[in-house]
PAGUGU-638446 format. One record per residue (C-alpha): residue in three letters; x, y, z. Coordinates in steps of 0.5 Angstrom, whole numbers, padded with zeros to 4 digits, always signed. Layout:
BEGIN
alaXYZ/...
This chain:
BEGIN
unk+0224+0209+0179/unk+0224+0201+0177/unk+0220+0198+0177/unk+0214+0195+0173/unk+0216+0197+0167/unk+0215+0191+0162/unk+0217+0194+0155/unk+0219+0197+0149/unk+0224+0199+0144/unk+0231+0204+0146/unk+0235+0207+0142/unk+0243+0205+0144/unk+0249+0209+0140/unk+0251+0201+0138/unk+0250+0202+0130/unk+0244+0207+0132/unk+0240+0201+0133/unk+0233+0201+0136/unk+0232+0195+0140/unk+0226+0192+0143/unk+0227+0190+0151/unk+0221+0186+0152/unk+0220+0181+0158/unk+0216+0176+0154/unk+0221+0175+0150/unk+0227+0170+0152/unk+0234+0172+0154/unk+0238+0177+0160/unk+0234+0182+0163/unk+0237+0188+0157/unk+0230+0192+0160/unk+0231+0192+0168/unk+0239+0193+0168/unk+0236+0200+0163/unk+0231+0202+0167/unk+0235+0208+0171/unk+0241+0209+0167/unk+0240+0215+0166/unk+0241+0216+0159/unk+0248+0213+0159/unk+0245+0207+0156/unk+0240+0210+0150/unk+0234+0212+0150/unk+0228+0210+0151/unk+0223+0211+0145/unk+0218+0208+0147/unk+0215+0204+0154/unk+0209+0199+0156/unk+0207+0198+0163/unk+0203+0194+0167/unk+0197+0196+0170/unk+0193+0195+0177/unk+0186+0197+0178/unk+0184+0202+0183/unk+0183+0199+0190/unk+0176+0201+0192/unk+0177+0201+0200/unk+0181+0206+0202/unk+0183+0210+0209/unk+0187+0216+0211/unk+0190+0217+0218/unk+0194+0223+0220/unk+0198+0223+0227/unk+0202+0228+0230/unk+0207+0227+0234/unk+0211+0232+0240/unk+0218+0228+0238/unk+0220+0225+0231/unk+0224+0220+0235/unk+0217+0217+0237/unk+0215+0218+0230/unk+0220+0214+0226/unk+0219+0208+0232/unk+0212+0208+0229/unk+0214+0207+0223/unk+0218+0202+0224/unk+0213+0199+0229/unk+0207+0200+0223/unk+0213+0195+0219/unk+0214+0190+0224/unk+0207+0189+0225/unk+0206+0185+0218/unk+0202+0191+0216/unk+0205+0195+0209/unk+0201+0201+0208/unk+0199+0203+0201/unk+0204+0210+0204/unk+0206+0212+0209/unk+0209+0219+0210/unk+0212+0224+0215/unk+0213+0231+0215/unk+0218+0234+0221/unk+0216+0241+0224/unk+0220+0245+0219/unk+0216+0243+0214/unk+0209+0243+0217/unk+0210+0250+0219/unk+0212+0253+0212/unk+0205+0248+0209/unk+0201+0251+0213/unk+0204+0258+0211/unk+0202+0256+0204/unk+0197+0256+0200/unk+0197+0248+0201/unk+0194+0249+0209/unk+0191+0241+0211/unk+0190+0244+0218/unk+0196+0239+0221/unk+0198+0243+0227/unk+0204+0248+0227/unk+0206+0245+0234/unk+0208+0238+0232/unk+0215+0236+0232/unk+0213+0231+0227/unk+0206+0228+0222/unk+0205+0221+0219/unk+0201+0221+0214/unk+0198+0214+0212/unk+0194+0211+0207/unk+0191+0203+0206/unk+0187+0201+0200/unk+0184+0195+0199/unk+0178+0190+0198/unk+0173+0194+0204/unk+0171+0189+0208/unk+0177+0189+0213/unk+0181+0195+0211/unk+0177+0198+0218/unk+0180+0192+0222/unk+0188+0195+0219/unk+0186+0203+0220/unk+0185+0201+0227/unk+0191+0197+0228/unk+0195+0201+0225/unk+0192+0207+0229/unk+0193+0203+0235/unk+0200+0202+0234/unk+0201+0210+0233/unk+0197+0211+0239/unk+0202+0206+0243/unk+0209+0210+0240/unk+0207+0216+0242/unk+0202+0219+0238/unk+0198+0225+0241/unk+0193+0224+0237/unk+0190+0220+0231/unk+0185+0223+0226/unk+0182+0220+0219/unk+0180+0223+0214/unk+0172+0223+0213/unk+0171+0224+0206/unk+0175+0224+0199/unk+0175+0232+0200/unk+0179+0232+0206/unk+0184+0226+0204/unk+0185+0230+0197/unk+0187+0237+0202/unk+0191+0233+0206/unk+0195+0230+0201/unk+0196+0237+0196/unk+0200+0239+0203/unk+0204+0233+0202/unk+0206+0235+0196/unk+0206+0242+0196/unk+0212+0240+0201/unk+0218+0242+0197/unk+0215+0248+0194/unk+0213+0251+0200/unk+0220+0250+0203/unk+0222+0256+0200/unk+0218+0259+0205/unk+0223+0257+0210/unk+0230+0260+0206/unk+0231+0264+0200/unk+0236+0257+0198/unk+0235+0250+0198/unk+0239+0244+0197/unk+0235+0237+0197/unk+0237+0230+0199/unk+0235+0223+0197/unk+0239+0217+0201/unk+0235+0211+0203/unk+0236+0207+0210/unk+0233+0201+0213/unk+0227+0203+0216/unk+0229+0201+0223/unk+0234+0206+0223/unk+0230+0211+0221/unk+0231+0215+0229/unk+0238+0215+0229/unk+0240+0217+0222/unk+0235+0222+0222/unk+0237+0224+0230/unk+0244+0226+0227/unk+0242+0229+0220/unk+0239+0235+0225/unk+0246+0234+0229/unk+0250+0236+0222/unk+0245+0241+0219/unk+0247+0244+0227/unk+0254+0242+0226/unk+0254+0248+0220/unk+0249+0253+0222/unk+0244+0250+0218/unk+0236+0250+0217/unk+0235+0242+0217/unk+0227+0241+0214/unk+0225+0233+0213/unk+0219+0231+0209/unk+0220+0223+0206/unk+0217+0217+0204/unk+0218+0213+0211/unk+0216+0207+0209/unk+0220+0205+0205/unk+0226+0209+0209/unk+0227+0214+0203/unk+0229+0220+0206/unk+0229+0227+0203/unk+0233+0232+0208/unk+0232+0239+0205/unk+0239+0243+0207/unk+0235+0251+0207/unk+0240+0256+0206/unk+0241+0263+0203/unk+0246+0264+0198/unk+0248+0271+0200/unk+0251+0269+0206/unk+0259+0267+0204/unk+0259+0261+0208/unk+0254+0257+0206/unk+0255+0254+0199/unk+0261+0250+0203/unk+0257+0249+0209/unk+0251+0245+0205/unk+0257+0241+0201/unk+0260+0239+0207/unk+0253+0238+0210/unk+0250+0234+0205/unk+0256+0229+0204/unk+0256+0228+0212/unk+0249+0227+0211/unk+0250+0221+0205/unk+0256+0218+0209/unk+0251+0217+0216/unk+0246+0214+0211/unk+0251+0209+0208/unk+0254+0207+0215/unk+0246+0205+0216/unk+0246+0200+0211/unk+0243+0204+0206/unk+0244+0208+0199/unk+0246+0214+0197/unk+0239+0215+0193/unk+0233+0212+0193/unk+0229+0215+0187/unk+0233+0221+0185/unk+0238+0218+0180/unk+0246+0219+0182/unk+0247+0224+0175/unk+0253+0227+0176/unk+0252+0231+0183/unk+0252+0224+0186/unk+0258+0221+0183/unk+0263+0222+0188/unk+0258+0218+0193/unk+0258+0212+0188/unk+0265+0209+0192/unk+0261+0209+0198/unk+0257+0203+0197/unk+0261+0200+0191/unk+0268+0198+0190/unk+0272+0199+0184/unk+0271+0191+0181/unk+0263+0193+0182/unk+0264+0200+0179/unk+0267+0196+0173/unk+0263+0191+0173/unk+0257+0196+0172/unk+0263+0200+0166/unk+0262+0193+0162/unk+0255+0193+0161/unk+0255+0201+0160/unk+0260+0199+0154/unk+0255+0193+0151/unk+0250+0199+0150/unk+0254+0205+0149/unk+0261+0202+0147/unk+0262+0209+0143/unk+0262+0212+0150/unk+0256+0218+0147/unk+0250+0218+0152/unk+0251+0222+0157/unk+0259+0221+0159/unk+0261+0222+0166/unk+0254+0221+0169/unk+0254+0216+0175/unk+0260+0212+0175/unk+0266+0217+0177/unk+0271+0217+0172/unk+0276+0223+0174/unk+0282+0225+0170/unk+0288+0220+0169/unk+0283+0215+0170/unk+0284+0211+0163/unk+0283+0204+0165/unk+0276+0205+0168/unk+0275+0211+0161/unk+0277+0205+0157/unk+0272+0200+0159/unk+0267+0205+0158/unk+0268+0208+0151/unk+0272+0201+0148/unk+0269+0198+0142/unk+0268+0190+0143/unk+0274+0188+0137/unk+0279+0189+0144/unk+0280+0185+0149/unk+0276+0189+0156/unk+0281+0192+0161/unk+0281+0191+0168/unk+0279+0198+0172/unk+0285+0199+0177/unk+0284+0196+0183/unk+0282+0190+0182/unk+0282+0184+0187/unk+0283+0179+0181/unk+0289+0175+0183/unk+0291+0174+0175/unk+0291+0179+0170/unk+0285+0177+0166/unk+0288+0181+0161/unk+0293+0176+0159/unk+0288+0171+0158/unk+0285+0176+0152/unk+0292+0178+0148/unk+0288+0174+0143/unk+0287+0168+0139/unk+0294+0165+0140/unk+0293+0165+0147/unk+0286+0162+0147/unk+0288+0158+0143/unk+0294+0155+0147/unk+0290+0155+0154/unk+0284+0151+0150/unk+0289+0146+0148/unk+0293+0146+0155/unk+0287+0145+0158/unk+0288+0139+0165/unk+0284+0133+0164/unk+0279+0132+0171/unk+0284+0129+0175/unk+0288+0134+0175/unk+0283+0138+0175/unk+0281+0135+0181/unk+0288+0135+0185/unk+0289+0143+0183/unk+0283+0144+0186/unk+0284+0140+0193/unk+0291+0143+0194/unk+0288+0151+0193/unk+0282+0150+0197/unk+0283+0145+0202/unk+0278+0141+0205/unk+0272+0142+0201/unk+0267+0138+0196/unk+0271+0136+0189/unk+0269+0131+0188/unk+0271+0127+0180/unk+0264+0126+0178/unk+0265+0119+0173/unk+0258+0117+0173/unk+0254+0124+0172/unk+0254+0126+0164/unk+0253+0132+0162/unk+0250+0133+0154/unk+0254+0137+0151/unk+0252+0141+0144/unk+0258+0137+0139/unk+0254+0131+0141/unk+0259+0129+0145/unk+0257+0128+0153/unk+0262+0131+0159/unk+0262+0125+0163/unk+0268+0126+0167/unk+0268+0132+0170/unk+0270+0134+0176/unk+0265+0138+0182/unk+0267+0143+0187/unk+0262+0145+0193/unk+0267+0151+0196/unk+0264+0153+0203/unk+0265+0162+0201/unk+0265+0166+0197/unk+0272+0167+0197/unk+0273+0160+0195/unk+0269+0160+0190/unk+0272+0166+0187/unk+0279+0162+0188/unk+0276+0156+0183/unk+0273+0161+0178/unk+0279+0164+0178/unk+0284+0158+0178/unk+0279+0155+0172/unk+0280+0163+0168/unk+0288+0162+0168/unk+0287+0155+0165/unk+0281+0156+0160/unk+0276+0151+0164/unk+0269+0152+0163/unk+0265+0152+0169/unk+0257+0150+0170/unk+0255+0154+0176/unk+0250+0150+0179/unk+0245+0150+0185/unk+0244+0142+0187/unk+0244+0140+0179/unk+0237+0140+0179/unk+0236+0146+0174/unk+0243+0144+0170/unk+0241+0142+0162/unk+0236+0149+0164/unk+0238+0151+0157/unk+0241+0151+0150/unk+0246+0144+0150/unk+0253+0148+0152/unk+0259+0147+0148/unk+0263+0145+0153/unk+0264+0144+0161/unk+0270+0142+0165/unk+0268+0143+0173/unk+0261+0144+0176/unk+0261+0149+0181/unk+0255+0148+0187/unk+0254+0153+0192/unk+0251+0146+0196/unk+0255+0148+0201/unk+0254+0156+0201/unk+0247+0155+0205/unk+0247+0160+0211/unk+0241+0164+0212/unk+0246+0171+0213/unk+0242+0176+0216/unk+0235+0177+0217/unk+0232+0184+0220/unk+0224+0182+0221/unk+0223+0191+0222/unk+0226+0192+0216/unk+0222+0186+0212/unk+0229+0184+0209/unk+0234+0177+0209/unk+0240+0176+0206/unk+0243+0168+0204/unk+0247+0165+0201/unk+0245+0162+0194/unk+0245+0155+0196/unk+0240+0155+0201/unk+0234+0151+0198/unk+0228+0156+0199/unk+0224+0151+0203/unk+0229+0151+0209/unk+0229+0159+0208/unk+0222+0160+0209/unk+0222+0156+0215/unk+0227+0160+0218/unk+0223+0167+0216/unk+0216+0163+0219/unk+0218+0164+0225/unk+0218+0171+0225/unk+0211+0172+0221/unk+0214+0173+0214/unk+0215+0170+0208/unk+0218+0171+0201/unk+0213+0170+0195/unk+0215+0166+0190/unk+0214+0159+0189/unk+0217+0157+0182/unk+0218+0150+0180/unk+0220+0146+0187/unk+0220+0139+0190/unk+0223+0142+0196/unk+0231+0142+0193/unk+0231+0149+0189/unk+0237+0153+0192/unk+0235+0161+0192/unk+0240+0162+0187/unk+0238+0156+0183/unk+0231+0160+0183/unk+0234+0167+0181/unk+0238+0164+0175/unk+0232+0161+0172/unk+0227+0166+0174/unk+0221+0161+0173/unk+0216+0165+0176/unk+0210+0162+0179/unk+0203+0162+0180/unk+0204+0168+0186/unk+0207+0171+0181/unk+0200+0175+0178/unk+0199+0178+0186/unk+0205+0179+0190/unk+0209+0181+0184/unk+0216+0177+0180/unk+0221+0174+0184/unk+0226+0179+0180/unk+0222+0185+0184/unk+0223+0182+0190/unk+0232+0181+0190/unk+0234+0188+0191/unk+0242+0186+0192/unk+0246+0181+0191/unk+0254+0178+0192/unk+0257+0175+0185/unk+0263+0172+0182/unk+0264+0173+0175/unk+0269+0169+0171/unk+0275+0172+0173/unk+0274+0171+0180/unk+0273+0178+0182/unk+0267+0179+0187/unk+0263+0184+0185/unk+0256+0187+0189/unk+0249+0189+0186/unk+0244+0192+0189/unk+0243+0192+0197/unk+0240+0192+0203/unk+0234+0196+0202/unk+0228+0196+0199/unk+0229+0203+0195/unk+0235+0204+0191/unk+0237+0207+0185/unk+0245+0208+0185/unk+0249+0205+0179/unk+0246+0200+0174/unk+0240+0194+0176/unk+0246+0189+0175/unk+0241+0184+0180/unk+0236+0185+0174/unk+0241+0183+0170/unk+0244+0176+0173/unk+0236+0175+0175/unk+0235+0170+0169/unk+0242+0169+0167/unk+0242+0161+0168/unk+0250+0162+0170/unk+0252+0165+0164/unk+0254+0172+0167/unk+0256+0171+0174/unk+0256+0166+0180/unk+0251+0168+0184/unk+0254+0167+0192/unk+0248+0171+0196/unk+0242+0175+0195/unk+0238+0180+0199/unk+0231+0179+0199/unk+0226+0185+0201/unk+0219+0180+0203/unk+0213+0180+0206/unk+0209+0179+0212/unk+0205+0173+0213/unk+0198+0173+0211/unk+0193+0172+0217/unk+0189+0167+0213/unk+0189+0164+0206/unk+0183+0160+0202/unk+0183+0157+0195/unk+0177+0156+0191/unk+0177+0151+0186/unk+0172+0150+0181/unk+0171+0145+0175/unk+0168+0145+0169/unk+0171+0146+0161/unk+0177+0150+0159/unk+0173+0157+0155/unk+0167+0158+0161/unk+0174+0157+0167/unk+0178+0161+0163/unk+0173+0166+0162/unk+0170+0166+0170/unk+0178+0165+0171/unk+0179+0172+0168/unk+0174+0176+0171/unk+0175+0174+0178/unk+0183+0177+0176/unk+0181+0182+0174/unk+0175+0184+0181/unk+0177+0180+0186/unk+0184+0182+0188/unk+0187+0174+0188/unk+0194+0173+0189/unk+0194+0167+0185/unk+0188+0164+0180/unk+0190+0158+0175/unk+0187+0153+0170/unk+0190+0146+0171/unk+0189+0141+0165/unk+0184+0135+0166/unk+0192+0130+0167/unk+0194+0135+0172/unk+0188+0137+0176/unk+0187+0128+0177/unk+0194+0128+0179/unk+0194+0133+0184/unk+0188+0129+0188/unk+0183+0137+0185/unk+0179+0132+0180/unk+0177+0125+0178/unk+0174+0127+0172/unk+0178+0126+0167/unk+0175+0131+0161/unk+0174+0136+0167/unk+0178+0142+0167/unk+0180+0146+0174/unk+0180+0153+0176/unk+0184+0154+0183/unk+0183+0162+0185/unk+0188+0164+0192/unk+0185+0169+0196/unk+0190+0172+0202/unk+0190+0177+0208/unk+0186+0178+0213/unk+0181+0173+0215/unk+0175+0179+0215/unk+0177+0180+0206/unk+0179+0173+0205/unk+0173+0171+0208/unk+0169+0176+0203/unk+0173+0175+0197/unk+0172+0167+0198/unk+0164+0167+0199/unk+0164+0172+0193/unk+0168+0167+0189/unk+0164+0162+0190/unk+0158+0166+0189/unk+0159+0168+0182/unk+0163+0161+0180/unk+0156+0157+0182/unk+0151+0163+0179/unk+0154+0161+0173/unk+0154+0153+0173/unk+0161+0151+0176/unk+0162+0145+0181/unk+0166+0149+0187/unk+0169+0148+0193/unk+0174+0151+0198/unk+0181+0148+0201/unk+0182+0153+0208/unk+0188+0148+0209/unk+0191+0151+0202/unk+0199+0150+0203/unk+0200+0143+0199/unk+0195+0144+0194/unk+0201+0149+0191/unk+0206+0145+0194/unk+0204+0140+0189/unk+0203+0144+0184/unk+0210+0147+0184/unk+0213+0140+0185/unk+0209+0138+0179/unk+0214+0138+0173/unk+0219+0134+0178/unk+0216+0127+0176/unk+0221+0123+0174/unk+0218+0121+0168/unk+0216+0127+0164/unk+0222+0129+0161/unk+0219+0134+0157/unk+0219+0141+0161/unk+0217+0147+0158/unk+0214+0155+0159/unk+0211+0160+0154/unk+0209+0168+0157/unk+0204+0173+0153/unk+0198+0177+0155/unk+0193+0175+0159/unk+0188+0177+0154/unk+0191+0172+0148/unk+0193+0166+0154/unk+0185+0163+0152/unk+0187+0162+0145/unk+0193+0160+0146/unk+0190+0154+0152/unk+0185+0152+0148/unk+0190+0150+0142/unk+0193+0144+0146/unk+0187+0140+0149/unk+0187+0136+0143/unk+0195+0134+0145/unk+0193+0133+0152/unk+0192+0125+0151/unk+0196+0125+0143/unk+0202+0121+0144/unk+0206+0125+0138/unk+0207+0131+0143/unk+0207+0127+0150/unk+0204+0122+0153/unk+0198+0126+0157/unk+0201+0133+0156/unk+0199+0137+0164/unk+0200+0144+0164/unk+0197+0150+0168/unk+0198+0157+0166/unk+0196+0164+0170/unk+0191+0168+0167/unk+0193+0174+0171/unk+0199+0174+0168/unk+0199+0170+0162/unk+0204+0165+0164/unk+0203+0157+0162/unk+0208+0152+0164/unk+0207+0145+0160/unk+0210+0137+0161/unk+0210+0131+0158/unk+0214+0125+0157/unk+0217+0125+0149/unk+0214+0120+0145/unk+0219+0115+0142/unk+0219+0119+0136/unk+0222+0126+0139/unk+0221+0129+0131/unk+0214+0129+0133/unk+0216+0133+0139/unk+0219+0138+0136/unk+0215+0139+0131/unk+0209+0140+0136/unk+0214+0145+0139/unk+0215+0148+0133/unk+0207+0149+0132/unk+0206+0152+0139/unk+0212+0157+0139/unk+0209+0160+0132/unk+0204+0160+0136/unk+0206+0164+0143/unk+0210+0168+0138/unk+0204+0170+0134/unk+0202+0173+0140/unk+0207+0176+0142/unk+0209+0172+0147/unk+0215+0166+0147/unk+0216+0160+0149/unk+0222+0157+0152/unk+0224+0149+0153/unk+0227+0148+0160/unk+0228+0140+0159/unk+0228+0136+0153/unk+0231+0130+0151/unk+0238+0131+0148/unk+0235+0130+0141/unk+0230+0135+0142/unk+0236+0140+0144/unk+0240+0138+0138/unk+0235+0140+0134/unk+0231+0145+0138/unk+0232+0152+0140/unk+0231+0152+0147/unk+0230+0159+0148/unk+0227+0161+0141/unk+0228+0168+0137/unk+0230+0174+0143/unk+0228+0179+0137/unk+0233+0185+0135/unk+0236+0184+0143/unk+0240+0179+0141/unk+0246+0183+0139/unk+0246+0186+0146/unk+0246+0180+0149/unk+0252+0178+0145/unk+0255+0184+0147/unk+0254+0183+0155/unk+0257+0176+0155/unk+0263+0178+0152/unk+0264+0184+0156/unk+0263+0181+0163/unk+0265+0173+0160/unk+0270+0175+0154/unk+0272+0168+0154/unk+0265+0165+0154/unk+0267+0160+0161/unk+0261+0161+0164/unk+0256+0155+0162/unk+0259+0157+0154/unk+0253+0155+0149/unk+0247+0155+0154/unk+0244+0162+0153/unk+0248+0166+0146/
């Protein structure tokens, strides 16, 4: 699975080297795109995972159902509804009736077509309300009957006959073959409607037992070896079955893996310049080719392009996999220094540039850009560049690959606000803005799924998302301009972070342009999804130096009901203490500690010397309502002057928008455990009003999470600054942690590593660049 895993050391055949993959430290995303490589990457030597706490309410209902179609459009239904169900399982008549023929009998009744076995968990107040609606729901849909577990005895039994499922299968036939594909939950009846058609079309026993809440189905294909017939059958029956689920909109496999059974499905969802995209950063891992050859991209016999890529070392130039959609050969970019050379010479002045790209594109945005500069690493600055704003992703393919033949650095960008984001790069020619790629695609509000292009700003998103009841959780620094590409690139979470999750949980697919101009897919539209490398993980925090973002999909959630927001002032090491134990008890989505400066400035304090606690509590209005009376309960048994915001969205739009003030030119963000954070805050009170590190130092930091983001304005010395920074870096990083400058004035970034030491991945990170960038033109310098 994917997921939650934050860390720790692999082993990759490059050199034999052990490399730490640690999301606290800077750089690509080495440990999202690792997890689910099968092994073909290295091995894992060693894992750190994030913890939750047990919730301490939980209901468990089962209801049977006379026909599975009535089943799966209550699942849907359940979905549709805003509710999202701790689990939410089904189990067809094949299965019940092997169940309860085994030691695993729960009593779930043999003359059901079909049961859904659903649990919800959470605070207790509330957790009645939603069993009753969702009992509501199914009743509604056709359930014959609802019934809930009494004690944790019954709910146990009921589960051990879930999970017996797959072993008590072998009741039904002496041989089966498991499945794992993965559909939109909305299509879940028709796609299960037709996997009982093909297993009919060959004379089959089809038996469905799955994770219908995430749409992951696990048809079992039952057969008898001895019949001579069958083996061909089931192959026959299972690719039909991955073709059905695939023209849904869904994946070959949802948890599984693709190993080497799966391969051959791969160029169902893929195309040959994804597959060789996923091939590139395979060889950045394994350029010896000795982990697991073969597995998971199909490399059949002869095909020596797709061989090459995978086992090549990095001293040659990449080849290009057969298929390519590129319009050039980019190989011939890369016959080595000579021709480098001579295109760097060659390279077109920005009028030329601008008229070229006119004259290919037509009638889109290029623009000469004479009163914008852009600081450049060798002290120069790039003062007449030329901006383009191409209106599809075909266009912009058009520009990378015009800027490719004539060895132009391209700025991916959203609408320029994030553009230094980053080390000072070491040359630029065009800015590319996806400004004018802006459309909201698709949004399937059963599915809890949307798709947009990069350039839509994340306010007009959530506007388009409002009316259906829905919303995506991230909330990164914002003053209504972020582009979602923008907020992909960067992967600045925010203080919503700590509850719903990192905003690179919730990008399950996206649409990207690489440097030669092929367009490659990662991911997809459905929340589980296992096939090929995480390459969405890895362009997530890229900041453009990988790939042009052109369209993402979101899985998202439903609007809460109610949102309250606690805020309490009082000194930083009584808060953050109070802070700490109520992330840890009283399941918040967010809970934030503000600085003296930034609490005045948001309007939440008019003390100067006080420090604010903001703690959101979201759900249902019965838990919110606890939650926020127990919260202020505690905060005001220990002394603490508190009150509640009902009305809450500004106080965190405020927030976000913070770091946006034109006069703090000094943006920067650090990341440690939670446990180390009060330390960590407590060291930067004596600069909050101390003119060598800024002029009024504001900073509000996440003590579920253990993120802090800071701002200032330099003071005229910068070396002041830097030497600050310096202190405050050795300090997150005595921690374990890091701590990463966003924007800085151009003499700090001469003199001051944005991103500090990315530790032993730094190697890999030079190796993923070169196989997917070989001639560095995408944002060059800004990363490695």
């Amino acid at each position: 699975m994917r997921g939650s895993s934050s860390a720790r050391s692999v082993a990759t055949s490059a050199r034999r080297t052990i490399v730490d993959l640690d999301l606290k430290k800077p750089g690509y995303d080495l440990l999202g795109v690792f997890v689910g490589s099968e092994g073909t990457f290295g091995i894992a030597t060693e894992a750190t995972v994030k913890l939750a706490p047990v919730p301490p309410a939980v209901r468990t209902l089962l209801a049977d159902f006379l026909d599975v179609d009535d089943a799966s459009r209550a699942v849907s239904a359940i979905i549709a509804a805003g509710m999202l169900p701790a689990a939410l399982e089904m189990m067809d008549n094949a299965i019940i009736r092997a169940v309860e023929a085994s030691v695993f009998t729960a009593g779930l009744p043999v003359d059901a077509q079909a049961v859904l076995l659903v649990e919800l968990d959470g605070i207790e107040a509330g957790i009645d309300d939603d069993a009753e609606s969702v009992e509501a729901i199914l009743l509604e849909h056709g359930a014959r009957s609802v019934r809930r577990a009494t004690d944790e005895k019954e709910r146990k039994k009921l589960w051990a006959a879930r999970k017996g499922a797959f072993g008590a299968v072998g009741r039904l036939m002496p041989d089966v073959m498991i499945q794992d594909a993965v559909v939109p939950r909305s299509r879940l009846p028709e796609v299960l409607a037709q996997t009982y058609r093909i297993s009919a079309k060959y004379n089959l026993m089809l038996a469905n037992v799955f994770h219908a809440g995430d749409g992951n189905l696990h048809p079992l294909i039952c057969f008898d070896l001895r019949r001579g017939a069958d083996l061909e059958n089931v192959r026959q029956a299972g690719r039909e079955i991955m073709e059905t689920c695939v023209r849904a909109g869904g994946s070959i496999t949802g948890e599984h893996g693709v190993g080497l059974d799966k391969s051959s499905y791969l160029p169902l969802i893929f195309s040959d310049a994804d597959m060789d995209a996923m091939l590139r950063v395979r060889a950045s891992f394994d350029p010896s080719g000795l982990c697991n050859p073969g597995k998971i991209i199909p490399m059949p016999k002869g095909c020596g392009e797709a061989r090459a890529v995978a086992t090549q070392t990095l001293t040659e130039p990449p080849a290009v996999a057969s298929g390519s959609t590129s319009r050039f050969d980019p190989v011939a970019i890369a016959r080595g220094s000579e021709t480098r050379s001579r295109l760097v010479a060659a390279r077109m002045n920005e009028a030329r540039v601008a008229r070229e790209l006119s004259q290919r594109l037509g009638d889109v945005g290029v623009r000469r850009l004479i009163d914008f500069a852009l600081e450049l690493r060798d002290g120069n600055r790039a003062e007449r560049l030329v901006e383009v704003s191409p209106a599809s992703a075909e266009q912009a393919a058009e520009v990378l690959q015009f800027a490719a033949s004539e060895g132009l650095a391209v700025i991916p960008t959203g609408v320029r606000s994030l553009i230094d984001v980053g080390n000072l790069m070491s040359r630029a020619d065009v800015i590319l803005s996806t400004r004018a790629m802006n459309r909201l695609i698709r949004h399937e509000p059963a599915d809890l799924v949307a798709t947009a292009e990069a350039g839509m700003t994340i306010r007009d998103f959530e506007k388009r998302l409002a009316d259906a009841g829905q919303f995506l959780p991230i909330d990164p620094p914002d003053d209504g301009t972020i582009t979602l590409g923008g907020a992909v690139a960067m992967v600045a979470n925010g203080p919503h972070n700590f509850g719903y999750g990192s905003l690179r949980s919730f990008v399950i697919g996206m649409r990207a342009v690489l440097a030669d101009g092929r367009q490659i897919k990662a991911g997809g539209n459905v929340v589980k999804n296992v096939a090929g490398y995480d390459l969405s993980k890895l362009f997530t925090g890229s900041c453009g130096s990988l790939a042009l973002i052109t369209e993402l999909t979101f899985k998202l959630r439903p609007l809460p009901a109610e949102t309250r927001t606690v805020v309490a002032a009082g000194t930083l090491n009584e808060l953050m203490a109070a802070g700490r134990r109520l992330a840890n008890n009283s399941f918040p989505v967010a809970v934030e500690v503000l600085s003296p400066t930034l609490a005045q400035k948001l309007g939440l304090e008019s003390k100067s010397a006080a420090y604010v606690l903001l703690v959101r509590f979201a759900g249902s209005a019965r838990a919110v309502i606890t939650q926020t009376a127990q919260a202020l309960k505690a905060l005001r048994d220990e002394g603490f002057r508190c009150s509640t915001q009902d009305d809450d969205d500004s106080i965190w739009q405020r927030l976000a928008a913070a770091s946006f003030e034109t006069k703090l030119d000094l943006c920067w963000r650090a990341q440690m455990r939670p446990s180390d954070l009060v330390s960590f805050a407590a060291d930067l009170a004596p600069f909050e009003r101390d003119e060598s590190s800024g002029v009024g130092l504001q900073w509000h930091a996440g003590l579920g999470d253990g993120r802090l983001r800071a701002m200032a304005r330099t003071p005229v010395y910068h070396q002041q600054a830097i030497r600050a920074l310096e202190r405050f870096r050795e300090r997150a990083e005595d921690f374990g942690g890091s701590l990463i400058v966003e924007k800085a004035p151009v003499e700090i970034k001469r003199d001051f590593n944005s991103w500090g030491s990315v530790g032993s991945a730094e190697e890999l990170m030079k190796r993923v660049k070169q196989q997917l960038d070989p001639e560095n033109l995408l944002s060059p310098g800004r990363f490695v």
